[in-house]
Backbone bond lengths (Angstrom), bond angles and torsions (degrees), N, CA, C in turn:
res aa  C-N    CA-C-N  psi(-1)  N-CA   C-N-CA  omega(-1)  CA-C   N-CA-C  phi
1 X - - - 1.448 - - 1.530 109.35 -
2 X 1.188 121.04 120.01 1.201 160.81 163.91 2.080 99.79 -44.36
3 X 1.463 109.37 125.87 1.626 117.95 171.07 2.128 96.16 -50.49
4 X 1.431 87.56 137.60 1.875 80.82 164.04 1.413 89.29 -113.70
5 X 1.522 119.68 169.46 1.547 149.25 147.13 1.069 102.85 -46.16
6 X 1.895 121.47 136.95 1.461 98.19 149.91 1.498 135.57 -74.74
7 X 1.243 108.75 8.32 1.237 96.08 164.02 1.867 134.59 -75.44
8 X 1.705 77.05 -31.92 1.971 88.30 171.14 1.307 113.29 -59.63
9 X 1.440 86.36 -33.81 2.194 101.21 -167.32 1.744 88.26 -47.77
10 X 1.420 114.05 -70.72 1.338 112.24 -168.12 1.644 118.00 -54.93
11 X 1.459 119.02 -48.40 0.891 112.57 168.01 2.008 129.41 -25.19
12 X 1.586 83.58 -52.18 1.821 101.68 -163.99 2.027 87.81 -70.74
13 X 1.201 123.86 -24.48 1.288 125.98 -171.63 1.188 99.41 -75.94
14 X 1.583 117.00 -69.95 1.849 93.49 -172.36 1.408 101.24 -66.29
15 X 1.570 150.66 -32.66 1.365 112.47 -170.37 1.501 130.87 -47.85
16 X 1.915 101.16 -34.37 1.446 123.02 -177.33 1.392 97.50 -82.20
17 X 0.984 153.80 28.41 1.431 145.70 -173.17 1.890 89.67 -129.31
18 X 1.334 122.69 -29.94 1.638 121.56 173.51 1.096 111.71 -76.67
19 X 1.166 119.79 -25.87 1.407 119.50 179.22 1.592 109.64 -86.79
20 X 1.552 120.88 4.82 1.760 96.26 169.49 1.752 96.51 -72.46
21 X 1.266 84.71 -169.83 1.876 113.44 -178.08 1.526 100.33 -132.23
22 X 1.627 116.18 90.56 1.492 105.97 -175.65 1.323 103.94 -98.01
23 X 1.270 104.45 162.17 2.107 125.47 -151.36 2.012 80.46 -98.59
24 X 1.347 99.82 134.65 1.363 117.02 152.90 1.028 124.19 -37.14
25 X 1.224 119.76 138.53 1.886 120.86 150.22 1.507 106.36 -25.53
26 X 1.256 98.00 -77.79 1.461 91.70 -178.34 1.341 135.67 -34.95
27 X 1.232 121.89 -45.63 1.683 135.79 159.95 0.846 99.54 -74.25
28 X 1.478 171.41 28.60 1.678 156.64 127.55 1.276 95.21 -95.49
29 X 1.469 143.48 -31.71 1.803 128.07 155.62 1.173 100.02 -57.97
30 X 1.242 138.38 -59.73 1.745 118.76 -169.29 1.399 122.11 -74.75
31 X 1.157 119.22 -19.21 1.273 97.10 159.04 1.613 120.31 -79.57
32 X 1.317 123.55 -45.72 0.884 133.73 171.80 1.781 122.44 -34.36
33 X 1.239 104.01 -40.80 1.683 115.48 169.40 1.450 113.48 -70.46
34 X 1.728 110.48 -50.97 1.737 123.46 158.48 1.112 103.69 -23.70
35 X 1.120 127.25 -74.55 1.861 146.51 -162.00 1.731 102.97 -58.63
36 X 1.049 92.22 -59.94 1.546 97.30 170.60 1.409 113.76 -14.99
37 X 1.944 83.42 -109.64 1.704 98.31 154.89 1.380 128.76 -8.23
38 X 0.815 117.17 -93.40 1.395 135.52 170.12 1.555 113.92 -17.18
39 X 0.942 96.01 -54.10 1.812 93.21 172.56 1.169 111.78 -96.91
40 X 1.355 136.10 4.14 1.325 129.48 155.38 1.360 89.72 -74.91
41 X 1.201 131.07 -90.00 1.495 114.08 -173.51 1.370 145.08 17.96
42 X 1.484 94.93 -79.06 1.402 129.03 155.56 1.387 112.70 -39.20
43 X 1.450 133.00 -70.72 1.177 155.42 -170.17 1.662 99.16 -66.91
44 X 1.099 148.33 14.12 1.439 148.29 -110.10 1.776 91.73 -173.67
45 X 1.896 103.95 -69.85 1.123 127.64 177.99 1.352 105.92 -50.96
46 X 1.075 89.09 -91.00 1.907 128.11 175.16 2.247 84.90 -13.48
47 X 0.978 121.75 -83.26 1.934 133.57 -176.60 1.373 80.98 -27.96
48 X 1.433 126.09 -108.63 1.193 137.61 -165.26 1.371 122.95 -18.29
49 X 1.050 105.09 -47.68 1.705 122.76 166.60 1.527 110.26 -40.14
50 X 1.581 106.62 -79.22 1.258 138.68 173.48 2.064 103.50 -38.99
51 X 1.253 98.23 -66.98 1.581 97.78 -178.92 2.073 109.18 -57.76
52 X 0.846 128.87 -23.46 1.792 152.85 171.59 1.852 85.73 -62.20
53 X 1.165 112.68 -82.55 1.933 103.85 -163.39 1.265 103.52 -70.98
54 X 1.331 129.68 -31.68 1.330 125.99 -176.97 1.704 108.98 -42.13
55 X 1.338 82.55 -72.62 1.809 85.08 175.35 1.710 122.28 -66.64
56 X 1.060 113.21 -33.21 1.827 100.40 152.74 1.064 114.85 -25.45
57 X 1.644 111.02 -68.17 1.571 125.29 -145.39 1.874 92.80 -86.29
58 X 1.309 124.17 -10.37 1.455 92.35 172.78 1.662 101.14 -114.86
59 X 1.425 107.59 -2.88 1.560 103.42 165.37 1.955 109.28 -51.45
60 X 1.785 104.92 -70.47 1.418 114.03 152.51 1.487 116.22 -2.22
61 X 1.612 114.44 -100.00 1.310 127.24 175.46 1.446 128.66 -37.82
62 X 1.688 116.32 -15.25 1.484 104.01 -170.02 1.726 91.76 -85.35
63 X 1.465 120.43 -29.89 1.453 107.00 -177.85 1.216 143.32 -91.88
């Protein structure tokens, strides 16, 4: 491969930039809400978890 110009550079950029397939509003709210969720979940889990060894580990330590 051959040096390009930057002008080709850009050129070859917006041609490839027409060719994505961009996701609706609508599909960037649903995932976006997915994601949400989802890591509340996690973040939800993950506490409970955390509050579970916590008290192990000072059940452990008080004796």
């Amino acid at each position: 491969m051959g040096k390009t110009n930057p002008i080709q550079f850009f050129r070859q950029v917006k041609q490839e930039v027409k060719k994505v397939t961009w996701p609706s509003k609508k599909d960037v709210m649903r995932a976006t809400v997915m994601v949400i969720v989802i890591v509340a979940i996690a973040a939800a889990f993950f506490f409970v978890v955390d509050l579970f060894f916590g008290a192990i580990v000072r059940a452990i330590f008080r004796y």
